[in-house]
Backbone bond lengths (Angstrom), bond angles and torsions (degrees), N, CA, C in turn:
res aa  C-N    CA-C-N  psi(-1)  N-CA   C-N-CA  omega(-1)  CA-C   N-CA-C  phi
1 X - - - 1.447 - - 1.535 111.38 -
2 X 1.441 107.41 -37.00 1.593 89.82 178.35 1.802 105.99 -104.29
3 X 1.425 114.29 44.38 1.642 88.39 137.24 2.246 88.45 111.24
4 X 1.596 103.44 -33.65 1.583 104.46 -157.29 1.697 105.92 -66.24
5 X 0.910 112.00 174.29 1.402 145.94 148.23 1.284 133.49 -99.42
6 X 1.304 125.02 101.66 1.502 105.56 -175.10 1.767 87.57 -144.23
7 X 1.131 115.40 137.64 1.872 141.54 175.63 1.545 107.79 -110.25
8 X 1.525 91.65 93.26 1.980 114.70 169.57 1.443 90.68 -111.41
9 X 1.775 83.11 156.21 1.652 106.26 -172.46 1.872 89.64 -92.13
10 X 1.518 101.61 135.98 1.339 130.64 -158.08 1.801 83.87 -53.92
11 X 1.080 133.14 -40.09 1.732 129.63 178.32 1.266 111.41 -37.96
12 X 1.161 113.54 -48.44 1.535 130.93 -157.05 1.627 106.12 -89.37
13 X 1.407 115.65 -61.84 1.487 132.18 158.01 1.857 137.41 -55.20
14 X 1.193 116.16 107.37 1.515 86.98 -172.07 1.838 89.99 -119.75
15 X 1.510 97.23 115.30 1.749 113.12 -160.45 2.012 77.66 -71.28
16 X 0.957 122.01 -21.33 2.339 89.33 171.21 1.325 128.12 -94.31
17 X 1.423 93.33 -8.38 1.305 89.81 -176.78 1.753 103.14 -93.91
18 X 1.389 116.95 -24.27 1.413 113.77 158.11 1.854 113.26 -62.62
19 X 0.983 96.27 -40.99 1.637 81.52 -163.26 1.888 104.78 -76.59
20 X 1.412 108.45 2.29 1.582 123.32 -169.99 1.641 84.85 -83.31
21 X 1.596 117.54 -56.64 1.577 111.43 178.11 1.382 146.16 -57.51
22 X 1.554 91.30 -24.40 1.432 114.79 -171.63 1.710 97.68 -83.64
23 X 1.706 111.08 -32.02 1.620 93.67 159.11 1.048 135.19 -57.18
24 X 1.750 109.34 -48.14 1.465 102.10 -155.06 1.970 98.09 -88.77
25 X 1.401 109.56 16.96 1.704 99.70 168.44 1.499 107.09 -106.03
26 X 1.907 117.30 -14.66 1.222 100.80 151.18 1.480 126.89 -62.69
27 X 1.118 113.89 -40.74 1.422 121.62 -146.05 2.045 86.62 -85.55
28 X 1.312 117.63 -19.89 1.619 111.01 -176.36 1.750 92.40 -66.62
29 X 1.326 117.26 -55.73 1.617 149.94 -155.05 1.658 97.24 -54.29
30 X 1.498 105.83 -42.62 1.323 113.82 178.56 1.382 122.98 -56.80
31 X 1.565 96.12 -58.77 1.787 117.06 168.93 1.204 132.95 -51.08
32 X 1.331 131.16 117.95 1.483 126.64 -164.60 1.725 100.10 -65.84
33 X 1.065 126.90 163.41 1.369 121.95 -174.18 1.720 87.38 -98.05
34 X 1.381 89.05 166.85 1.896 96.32 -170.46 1.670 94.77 -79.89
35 X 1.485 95.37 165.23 1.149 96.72 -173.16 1.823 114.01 -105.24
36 X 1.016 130.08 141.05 1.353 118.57 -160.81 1.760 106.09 -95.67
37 X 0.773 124.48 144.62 1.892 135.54 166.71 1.618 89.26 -44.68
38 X 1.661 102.87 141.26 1.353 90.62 159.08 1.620 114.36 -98.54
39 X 0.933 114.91 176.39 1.903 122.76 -169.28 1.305 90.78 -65.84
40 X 1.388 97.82 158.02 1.423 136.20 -171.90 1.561 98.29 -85.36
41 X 0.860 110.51 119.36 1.746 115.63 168.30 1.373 116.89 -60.85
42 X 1.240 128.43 136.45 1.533 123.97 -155.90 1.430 90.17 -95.76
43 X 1.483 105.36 136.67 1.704 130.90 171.48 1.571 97.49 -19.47
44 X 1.566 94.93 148.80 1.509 86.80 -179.60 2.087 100.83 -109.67
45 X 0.893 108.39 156.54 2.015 91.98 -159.11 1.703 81.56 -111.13
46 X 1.469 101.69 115.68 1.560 100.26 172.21 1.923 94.92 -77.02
47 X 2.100 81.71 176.02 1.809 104.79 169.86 1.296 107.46 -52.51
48 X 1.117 97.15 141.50 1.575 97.38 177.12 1.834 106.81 -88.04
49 X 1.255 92.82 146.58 2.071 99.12 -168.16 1.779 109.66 -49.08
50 X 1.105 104.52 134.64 1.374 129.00 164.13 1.500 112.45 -56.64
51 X 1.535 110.01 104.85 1.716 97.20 173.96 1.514 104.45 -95.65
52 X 1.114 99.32 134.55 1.641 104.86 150.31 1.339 148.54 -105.80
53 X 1.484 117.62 131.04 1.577 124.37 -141.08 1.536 87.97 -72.35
């Protein structure tokens, strides 16, 4: 993906199972990532009641 050249002995290298990866990180790259809920705003704590004597 970025562009190199590099010559491994076919033992070491297995050119489908690379080119099997290099899909599925296009095909992730493609996909917008999901979008998450944003957080819940924490309770808001009212005044507490006014007693009167």
């Amino acid at each position: 993906m970025a562009g190199y050249t590099v010559n491994c002995d076919p033992e070491v290298f297995d050119e489908a199972l690379y080119q099997q990866a290099v899909h599925r990180l296009q095909a992730r790259a493609a996909r917008p990532a999901p979008q998450q809920p944003a957080p819940a705003s924490p309770p808001s704590h009212s005044a507490p009641a006014r007693r009167t004597p």
